[in-house]
RODRENZA-573559 format. One record per residue (C-alpha): residue in three letters; x, y, z. Coordinates in nm, 4 decimals, always signed. Each point is the difference from the previous one (the first is absolute). Last residue first. Layout:
REM RODRENZA-573559
{"ALA",{X,Y,Z}},
...
***
This chain:
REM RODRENZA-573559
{"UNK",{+0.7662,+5.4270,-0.3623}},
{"UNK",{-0.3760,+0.0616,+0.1777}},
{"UNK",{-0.1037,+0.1661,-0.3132}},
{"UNK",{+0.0067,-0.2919,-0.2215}},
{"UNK",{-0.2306,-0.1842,+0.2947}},
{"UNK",{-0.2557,+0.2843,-0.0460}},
{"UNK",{+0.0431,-0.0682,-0.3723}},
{"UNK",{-0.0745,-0.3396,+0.0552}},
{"UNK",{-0.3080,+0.0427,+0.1944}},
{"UNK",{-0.1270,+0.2410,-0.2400}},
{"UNK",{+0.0412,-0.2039,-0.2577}},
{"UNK",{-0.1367,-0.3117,+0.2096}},
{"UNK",{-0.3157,+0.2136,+0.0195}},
{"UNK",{-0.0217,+0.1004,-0.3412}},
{"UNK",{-0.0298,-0.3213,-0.0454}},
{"UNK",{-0.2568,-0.1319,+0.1908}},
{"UNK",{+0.0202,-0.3200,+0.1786}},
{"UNK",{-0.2846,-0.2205,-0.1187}},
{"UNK",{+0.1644,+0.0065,-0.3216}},
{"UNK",{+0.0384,-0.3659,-0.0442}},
{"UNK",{+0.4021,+0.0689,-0.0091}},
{"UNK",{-0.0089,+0.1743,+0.2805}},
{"UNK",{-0.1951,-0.2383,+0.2013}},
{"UNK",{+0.1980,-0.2704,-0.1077}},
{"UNK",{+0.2913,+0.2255,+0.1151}},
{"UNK",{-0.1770,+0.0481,+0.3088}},
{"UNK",{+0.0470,-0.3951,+0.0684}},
{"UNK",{+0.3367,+0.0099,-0.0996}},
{"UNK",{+0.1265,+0.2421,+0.2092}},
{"UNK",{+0.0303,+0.3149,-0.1327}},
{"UNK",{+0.3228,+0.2109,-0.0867}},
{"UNK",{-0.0514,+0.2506,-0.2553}},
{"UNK",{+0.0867,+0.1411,-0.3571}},
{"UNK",{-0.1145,+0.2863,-0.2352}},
{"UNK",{+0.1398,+0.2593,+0.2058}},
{"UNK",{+0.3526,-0.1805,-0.0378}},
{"UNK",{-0.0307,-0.0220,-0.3895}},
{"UNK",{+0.1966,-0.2797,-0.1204}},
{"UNK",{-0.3442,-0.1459,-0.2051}},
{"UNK",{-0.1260,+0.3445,-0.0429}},
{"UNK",{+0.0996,+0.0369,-0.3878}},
{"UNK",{-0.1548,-0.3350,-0.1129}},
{"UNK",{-0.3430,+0.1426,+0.0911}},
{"UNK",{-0.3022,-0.2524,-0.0207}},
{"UNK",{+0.1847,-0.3232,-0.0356}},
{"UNK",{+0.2549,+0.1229,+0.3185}},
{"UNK",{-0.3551,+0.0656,+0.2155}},
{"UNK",{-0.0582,+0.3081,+0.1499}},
{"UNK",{+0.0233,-0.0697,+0.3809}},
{"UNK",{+0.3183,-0.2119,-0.0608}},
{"UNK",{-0.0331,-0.2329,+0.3003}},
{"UNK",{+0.4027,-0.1588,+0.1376}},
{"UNK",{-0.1250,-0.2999,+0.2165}},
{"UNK",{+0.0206,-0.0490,+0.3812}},
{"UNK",{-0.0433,-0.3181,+0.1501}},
{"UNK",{+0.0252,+0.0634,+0.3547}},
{"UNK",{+0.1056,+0.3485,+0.1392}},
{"UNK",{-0.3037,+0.0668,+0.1468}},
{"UNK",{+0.0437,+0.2662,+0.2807}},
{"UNK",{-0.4140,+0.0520,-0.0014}},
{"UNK",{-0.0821,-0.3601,+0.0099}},
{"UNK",{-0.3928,-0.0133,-0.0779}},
{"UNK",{-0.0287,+0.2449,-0.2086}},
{"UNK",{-0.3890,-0.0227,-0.1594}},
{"UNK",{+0.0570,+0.3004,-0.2694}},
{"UNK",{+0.2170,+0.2325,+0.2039}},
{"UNK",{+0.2015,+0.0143,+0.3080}},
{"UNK",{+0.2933,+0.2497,-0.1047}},
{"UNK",{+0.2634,-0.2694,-0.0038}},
{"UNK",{-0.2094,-0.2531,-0.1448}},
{"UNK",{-0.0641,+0.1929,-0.3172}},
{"UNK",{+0.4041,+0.1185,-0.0362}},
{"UNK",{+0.0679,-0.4120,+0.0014}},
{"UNK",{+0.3400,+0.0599,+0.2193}},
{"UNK",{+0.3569,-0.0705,-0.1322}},
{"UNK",{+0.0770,+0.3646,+0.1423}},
{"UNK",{-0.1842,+0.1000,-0.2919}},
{"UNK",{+0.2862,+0.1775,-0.1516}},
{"UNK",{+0.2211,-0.2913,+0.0702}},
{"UNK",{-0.2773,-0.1798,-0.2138}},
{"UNK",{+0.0707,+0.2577,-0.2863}},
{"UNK",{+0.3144,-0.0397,+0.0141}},
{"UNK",{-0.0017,-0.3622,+0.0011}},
{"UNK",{-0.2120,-0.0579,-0.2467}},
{"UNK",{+0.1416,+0.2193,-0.2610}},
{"UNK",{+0.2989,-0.1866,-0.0125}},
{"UNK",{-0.2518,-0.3226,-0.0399}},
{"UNK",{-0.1413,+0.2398,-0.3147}},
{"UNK",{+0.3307,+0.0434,-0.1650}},
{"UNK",{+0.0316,-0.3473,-0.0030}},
{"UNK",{-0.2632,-0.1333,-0.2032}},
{"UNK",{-0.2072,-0.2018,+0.1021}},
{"UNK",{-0.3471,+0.2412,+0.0065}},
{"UNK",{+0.1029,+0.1477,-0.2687}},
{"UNK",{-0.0774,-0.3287,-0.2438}},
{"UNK",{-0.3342,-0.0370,+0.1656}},
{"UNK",{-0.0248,+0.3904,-0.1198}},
{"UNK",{+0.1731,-0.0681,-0.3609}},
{"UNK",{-0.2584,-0.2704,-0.0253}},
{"UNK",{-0.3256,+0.1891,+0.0713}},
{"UNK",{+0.1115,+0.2806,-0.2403}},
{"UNK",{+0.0485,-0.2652,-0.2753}},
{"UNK",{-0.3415,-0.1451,+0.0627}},
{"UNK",{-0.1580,+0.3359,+0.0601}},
{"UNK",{+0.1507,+0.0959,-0.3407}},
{"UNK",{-0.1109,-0.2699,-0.1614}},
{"UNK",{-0.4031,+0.0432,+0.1275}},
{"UNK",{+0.0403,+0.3167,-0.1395}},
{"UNK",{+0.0706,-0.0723,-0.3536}},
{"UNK",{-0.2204,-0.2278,+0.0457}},
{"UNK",{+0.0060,-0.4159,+0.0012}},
{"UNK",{-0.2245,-0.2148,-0.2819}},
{"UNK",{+0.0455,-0.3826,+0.0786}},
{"UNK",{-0.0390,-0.1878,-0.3196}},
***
């Protein structure tokens, strides 16, 4: 008999309504304003940071939700909670060697810019 939390459930079911997000519709809409936003440029390359190696890199870009949809539901549409990064900083991102306050900051700066 396999004993799962109370806990461990709700991860689980938070987990799957993210992955579940993440193809829905609503959040490809998203996308694209958010990527016009960006000028379809990864917002770490642009400013030279982290190892940039192609500063105009508009190759490969992927949608990063600095606070994670499994973590906080509520910020998955959230412009300031998005941003453009190539895929390579996006690995970053996602390992944490990219701050995130600082790609909060970036995206608010890039909220601003509208």
């Amino acid at each position: 008999t396999v004993n799962i939390s109370a806990a461990e459930t709700c991860t689980q079911k938070d987990t799957n309504k993210a992955e579940q997000f993440q193809e829905h519709r609503s959040m490809e809409e998203k996308e694209l304003g958010y990527q016009t936003r960006d000028n379809y440029l990864c917002q770490i390359c642009i400013r030279k940071l982290y190892g940039t190696t192609r500063q105009y890199n508009n190759r490969e870009i992927e949608v990063h939700h600095i606070v994670p949809v499994s973590e906080d539901w509520d910020k998955r549409l959230d412009n300031s909670n998005l941003i453009s990064l190539c895929s390579r900083h996006h690995e970053m991102a996602e390992a944490g060697k990219i701050p995130r306050m600082e790609l909060m900051e970036l995206a608010r700066r890039q909220e601003d810019l509208k």
